[in-house]
C-alpha positions in Angstrom: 5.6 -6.0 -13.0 7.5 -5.1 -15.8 11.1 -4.8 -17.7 13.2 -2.5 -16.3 10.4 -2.2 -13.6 10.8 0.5 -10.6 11.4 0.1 -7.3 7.8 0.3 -5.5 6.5 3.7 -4.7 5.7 4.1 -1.2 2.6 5.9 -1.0 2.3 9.3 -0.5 3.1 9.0 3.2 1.5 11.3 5.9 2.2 10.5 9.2 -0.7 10.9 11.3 -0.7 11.8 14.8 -2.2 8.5 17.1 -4.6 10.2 19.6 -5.0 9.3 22.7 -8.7 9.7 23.8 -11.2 8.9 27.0 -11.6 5.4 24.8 -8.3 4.0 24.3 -7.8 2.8 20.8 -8.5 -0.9 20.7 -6.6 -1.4 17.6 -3.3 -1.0 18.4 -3.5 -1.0 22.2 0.4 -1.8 23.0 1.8 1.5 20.9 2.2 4.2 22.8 -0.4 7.2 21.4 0.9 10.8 20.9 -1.4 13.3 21.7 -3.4 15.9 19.9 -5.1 18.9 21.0 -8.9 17.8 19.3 -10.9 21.2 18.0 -14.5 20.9 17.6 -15.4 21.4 13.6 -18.7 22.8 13.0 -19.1 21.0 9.6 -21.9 19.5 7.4 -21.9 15.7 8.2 -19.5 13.4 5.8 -21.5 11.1 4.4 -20.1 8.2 2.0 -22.6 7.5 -0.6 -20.7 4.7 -2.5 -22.8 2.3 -1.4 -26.5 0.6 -0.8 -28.6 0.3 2.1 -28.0 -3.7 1.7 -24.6 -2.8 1.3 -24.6 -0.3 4.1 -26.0 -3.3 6.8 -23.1 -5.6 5.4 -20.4 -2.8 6.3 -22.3 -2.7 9.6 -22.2 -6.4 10.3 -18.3 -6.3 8.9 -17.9 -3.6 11.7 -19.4 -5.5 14.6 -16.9 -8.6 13.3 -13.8 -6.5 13.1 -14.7 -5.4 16.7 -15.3 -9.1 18.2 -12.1 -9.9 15.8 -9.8 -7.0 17.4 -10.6 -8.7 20.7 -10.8 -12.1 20.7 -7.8 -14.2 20.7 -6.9 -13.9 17.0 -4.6 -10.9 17.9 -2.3 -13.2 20.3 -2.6 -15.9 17.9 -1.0 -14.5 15.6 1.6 -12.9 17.6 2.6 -16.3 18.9 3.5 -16.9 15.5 5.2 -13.9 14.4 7.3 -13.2 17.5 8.9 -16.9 16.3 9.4 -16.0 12.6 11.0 -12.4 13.6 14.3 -14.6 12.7 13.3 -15.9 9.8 12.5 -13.1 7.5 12.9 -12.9 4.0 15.6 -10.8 3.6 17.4 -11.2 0.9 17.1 -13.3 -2.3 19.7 -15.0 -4.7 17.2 -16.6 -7.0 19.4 -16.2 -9.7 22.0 -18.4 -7.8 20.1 -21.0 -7.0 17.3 -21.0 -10.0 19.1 -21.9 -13.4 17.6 -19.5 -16.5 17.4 -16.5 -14.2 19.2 -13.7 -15.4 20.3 -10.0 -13.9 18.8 -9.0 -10.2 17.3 -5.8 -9.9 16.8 -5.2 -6.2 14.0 -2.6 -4.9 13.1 -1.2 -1.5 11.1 -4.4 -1.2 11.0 -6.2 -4.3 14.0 -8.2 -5.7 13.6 -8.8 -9.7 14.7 -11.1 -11.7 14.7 -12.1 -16.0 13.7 -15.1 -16.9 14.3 -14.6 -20.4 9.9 -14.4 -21.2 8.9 -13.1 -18.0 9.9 -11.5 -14.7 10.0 -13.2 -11.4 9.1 -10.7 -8.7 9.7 -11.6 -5.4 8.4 -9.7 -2.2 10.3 -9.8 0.3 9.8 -8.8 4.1 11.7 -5.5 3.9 10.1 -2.6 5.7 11.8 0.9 4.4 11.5 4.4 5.4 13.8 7.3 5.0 15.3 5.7 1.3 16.6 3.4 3.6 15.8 -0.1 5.4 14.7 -0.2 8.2 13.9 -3.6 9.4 12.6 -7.2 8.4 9.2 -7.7 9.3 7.8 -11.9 9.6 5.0 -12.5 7.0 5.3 -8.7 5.1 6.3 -10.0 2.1 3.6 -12.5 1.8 0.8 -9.7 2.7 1.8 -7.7 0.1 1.6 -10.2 -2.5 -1.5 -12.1 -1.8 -3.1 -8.6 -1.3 -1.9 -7.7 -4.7 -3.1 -10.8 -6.1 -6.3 -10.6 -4.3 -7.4 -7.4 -5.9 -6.0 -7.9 -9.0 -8.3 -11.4 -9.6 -11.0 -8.0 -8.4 -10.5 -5.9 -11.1 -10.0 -7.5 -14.4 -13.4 -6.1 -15.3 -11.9 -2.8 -15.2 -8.3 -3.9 -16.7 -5.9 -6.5 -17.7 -3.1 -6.9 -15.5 0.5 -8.3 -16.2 0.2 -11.4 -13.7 1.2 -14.5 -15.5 1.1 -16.9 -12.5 1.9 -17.1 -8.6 3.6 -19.8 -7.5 4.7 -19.0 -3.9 3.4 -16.7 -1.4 6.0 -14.3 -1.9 6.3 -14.6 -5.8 4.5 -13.3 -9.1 5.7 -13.8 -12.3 4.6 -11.4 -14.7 4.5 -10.1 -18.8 7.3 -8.3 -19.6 6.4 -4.8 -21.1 6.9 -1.1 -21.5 6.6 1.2 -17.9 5.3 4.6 -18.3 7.2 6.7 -15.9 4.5 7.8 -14.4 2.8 7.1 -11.4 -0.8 7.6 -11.0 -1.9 8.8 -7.7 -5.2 8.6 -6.9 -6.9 10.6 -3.6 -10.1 11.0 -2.3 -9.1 13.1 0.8 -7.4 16.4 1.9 -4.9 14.8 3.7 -0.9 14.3 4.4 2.0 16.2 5.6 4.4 15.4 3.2 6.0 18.2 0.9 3.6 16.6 -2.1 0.5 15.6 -0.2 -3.0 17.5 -0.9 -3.3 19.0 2.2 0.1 20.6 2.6 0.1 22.2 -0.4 -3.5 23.1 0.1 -2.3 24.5 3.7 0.2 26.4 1.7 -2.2 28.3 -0.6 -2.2 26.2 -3.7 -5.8 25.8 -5.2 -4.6 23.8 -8.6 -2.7 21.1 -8.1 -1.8 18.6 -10.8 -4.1 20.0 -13.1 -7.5 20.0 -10.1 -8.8 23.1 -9.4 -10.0 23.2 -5.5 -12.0 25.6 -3.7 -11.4 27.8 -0.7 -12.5 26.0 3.1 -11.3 22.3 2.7 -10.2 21.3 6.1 -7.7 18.5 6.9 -8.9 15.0 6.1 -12.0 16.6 4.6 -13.7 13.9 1.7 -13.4 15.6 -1.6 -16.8 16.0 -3.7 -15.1 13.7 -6.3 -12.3 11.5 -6.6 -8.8 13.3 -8.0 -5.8 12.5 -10.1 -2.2 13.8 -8.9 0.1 11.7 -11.1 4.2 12.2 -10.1 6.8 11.8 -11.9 10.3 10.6 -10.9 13.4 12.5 -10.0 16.8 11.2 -8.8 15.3 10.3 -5.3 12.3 11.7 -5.1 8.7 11.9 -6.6 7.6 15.4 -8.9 4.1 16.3 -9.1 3.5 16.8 -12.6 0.3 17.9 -14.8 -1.6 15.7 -17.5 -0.8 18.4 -19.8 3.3 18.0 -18.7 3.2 14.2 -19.1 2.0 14.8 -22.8 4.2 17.8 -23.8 7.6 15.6 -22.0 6.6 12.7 -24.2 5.9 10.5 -21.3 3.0 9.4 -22.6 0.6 10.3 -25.7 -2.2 11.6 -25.1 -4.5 8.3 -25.6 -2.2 6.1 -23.5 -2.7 8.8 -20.4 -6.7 9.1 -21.0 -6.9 5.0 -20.8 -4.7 4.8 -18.0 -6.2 7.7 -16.2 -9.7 6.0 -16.7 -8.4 2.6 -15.0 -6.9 4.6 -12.3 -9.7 6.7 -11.0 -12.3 3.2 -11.7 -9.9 1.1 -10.1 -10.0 3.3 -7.2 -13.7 4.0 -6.9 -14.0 0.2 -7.3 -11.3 -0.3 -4.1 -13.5 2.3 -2.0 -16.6 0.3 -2.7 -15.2 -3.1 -1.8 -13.0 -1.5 1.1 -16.1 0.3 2.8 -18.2 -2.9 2.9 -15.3 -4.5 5.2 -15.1 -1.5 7.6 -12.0 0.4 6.2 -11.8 3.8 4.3 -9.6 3.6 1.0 -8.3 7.6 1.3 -5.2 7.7 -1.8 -3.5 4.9 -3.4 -0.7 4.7 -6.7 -0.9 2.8 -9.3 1.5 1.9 -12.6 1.0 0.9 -15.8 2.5 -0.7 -18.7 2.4 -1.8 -22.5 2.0 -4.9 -23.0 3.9 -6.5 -26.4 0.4 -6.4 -28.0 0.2 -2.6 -27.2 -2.6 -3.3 -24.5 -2.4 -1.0 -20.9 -1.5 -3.6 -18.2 -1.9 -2.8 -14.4 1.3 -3.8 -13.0 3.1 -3.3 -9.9 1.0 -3.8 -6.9 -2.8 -2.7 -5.9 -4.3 -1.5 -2.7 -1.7 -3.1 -0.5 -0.7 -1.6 3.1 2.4 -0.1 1.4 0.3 1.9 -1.9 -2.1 2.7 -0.3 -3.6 4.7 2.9 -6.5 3.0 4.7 -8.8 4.8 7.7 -11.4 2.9 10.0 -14.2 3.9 8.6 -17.0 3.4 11.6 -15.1 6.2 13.6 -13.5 8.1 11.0 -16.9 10.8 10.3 -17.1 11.4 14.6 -13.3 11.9 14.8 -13.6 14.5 11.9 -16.0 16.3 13.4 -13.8 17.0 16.5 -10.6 17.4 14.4 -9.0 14.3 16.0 -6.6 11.9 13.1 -8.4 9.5 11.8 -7.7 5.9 13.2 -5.7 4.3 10.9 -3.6 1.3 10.2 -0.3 2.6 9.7 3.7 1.8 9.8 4.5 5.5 11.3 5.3 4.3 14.5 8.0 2.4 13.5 9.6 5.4 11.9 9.1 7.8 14.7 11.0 5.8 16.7 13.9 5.9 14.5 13.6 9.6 14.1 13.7 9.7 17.9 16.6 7.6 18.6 19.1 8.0 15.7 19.4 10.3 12.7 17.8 7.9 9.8 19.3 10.1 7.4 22.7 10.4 8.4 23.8 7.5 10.6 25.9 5.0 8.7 24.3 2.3 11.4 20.8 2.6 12.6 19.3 0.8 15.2 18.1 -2.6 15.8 14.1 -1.9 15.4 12.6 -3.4 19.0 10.8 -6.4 18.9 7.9 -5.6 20.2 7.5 -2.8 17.5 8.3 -5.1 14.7 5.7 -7.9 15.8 3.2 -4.8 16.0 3.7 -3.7 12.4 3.6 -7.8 11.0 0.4 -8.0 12.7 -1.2 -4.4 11.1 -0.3 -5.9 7.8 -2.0 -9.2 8.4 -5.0 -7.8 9.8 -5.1 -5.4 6.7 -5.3 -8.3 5.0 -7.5 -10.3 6.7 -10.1 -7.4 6.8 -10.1 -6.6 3.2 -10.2 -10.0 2.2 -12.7 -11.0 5.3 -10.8 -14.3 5.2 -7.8 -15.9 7.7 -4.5 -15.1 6.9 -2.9 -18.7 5.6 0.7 -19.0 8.1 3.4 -21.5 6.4 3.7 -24.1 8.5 6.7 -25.8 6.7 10.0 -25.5 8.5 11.4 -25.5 4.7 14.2 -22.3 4.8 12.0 -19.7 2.6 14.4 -19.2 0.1 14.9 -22.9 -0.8 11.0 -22.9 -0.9 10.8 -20.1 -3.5 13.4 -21.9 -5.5 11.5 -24.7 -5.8 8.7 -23.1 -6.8 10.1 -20.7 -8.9 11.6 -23.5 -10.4 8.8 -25.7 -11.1 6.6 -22.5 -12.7 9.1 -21.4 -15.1 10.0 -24.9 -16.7 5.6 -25.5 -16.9 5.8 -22.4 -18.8 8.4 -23.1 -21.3 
């Protein structure tokens, strides 16, 4: 949320392997588990000590709901709905065609842009990219995302400002305009990920200081660190670069006070997001976050917080047993969707990839709403206007730029 802002960062993305067990995973029962071969870990007990006891019996009585939530009827009522939106995603914008005062476009993996002049108009749209590609469209995505975003932002102003100026549409923030430091401040709280940058690969590989965090020898995959850790990144052309605190100050990327505020936010907003995602059931294991300067020289939070695409979010009533016998950790994750595109095309080097199936796509609108819903513990609010989404976002756009004037 900010000038010349940056295309989201996906976060750092490990695909894990879905397990197929004696008790079929009731969370996603209609995609098709891989299989792992499980390995007893003779381990000292995980045990999360972020919260209360009173806290501990709400997290307990959030479990119990999720459960009765994952199998009542909420699942194929929503599905009913999304399986008749899958043709009328928000695909595209043109905002600045249809929205007088809007200046240049800048079009991200999922967010399209726009200058107003005093502000920027972000809009989230239901793009679902993989591979520095898109992939597909998926019903009610963009709308996740931003409510999520807003929903934890109204969270953590306690901690720090934030660049949000007003929302009006589901799929629309309009935020300050200011300064992006160009870097991204991942935050983790596990050994885990198989991506060339994620903890445990380079951990696997021998590294014991990584972005500046010294770790010992005997961490095991998905293991909970002792303590929260910082591994900001840097951009190249196409890619993320680890880079040190002691790098980002000698580069100039930021001074030295500017990275020890903004580091400060980042690891409180993340303990903060573990506390309030643990009392609804869910594990927050690594997020990203980005910051600004604000005209005034203030550190804004901008961007996005804790959504389904920053962050990485385990099930957290089944998450210390599964550890223990070296099965992945159940988890609410789009890597489905991109193993079946590495199985039936080359992502990378086809021109034209595949239609994503249906059933796939409905699967992956419906992890992103119950995301939602279990963060927020509240019912995810479906337009029910048959208004063409773009004309409703111009409206509203509309009508929130000339109030602010």
């Amino acid at each position: 949320m900010a000038q010349c802002l940056r295309p989201a960062l996906n976060p750092p993305k490990t695909p894990l392997d879905y397990t197929r067990t004696q008790n079929q995973n009731l969370f996603f029962p209609s995609i098709s588990s891989f299989e792992a071969k499980p390995k007893s870990r003779k381990y000292p007990k995980i045990s999360f000590s972020v919260m209360s006891s009173q806290n501990q019996t709400q997290s307990q009585q959030q479990n119990q709901s999720l459960d009765a939530l994952l199998n009542s009827g909420r699942k194929e009522e929503v599905f009913a709905t999304i399986k008749g939106a899958v043709h009328n995603c928000l695909s595209e914008t043109n905002l600045h065609l249809t929205v007088p005062g809007l200046k240049s476009k800048t079009r991200g993996k999922v967010r399209d842009i726009y200058d107003s002049g005093d502000y920027l108009v972000l809009v989230t749209t239901d793009r679902q990219s993989a591979f520095d590609r898109i992939l597909a469209s998926i019903p009610f995505k963009g709308q996740v995302l931003n409510e999520t975003s807003l929903w934890w932002f109204n969270r953590t102003k306690h901690i720090t400002p934030n660049a949000v100026v007003s929302v009006p549409d589901k799929n629309v923030t309009i935020a300050k305009k200011c300064s992006v430091f160009p870097v991204e401040f991942v935050v983790r709280g596990f050994v885990t990920g198989s991506t060339d940058t994620s903890l445990w690969t380079v951990y696997n590989n021998g590294i014991r200081n990584y972005c500046g965090n010294v770790l010992p020898d005997g961490l095991v995959k998905n293991q909970k660190l002792t303590a929260n850790i910082l591994t900001p990144t840097t951009k190249a052309e196409d890619h993320d670069v680890p880079v040190t605190p002691d790098e980002i100050i000698e580069r100039g990327l930021m001074t030295q006070a500017e990275f020890d505020e903004a580091r400060e936010k980042a690891l409180s907003l993340f303990d903060y997001g573990q506390h309030v995602a643990l009392e609804h059931g869910l594990i927050l294991v690594d997020t990203k976050y980005e910051f600004g300067k604000g005209s005034d020289g203030s550190i804004l939070l901008i961007d996005e917080v804790h959504t389904p695409d920053s962050s990485r979010y385990w099930i957290a009533n089944s998450y210390e047993e599964r550890f223990q016998k070296g099965l992945e950790p159940e988890n609410i994750d789009k890597e489905f969707l991109r193993l079946w595109f590495k199985n039936n095309c080359n992502p990378y080097e086809d021109e034209v990839l595949p239609d994503a199936p249906e059933e796939l796509v409905c699967e992956l609108a419906w992890r992103y709403i119950f995301l939602y819903e279990t963060i927020t513990n509240s019912s995810f609010e479906i337009p029910l206007t048959e208004e063409p989404i773009h004309d409703r976002i111009s409206r509203n756009v509309l009508s929130a730029l000339s109030s602010l004037q």
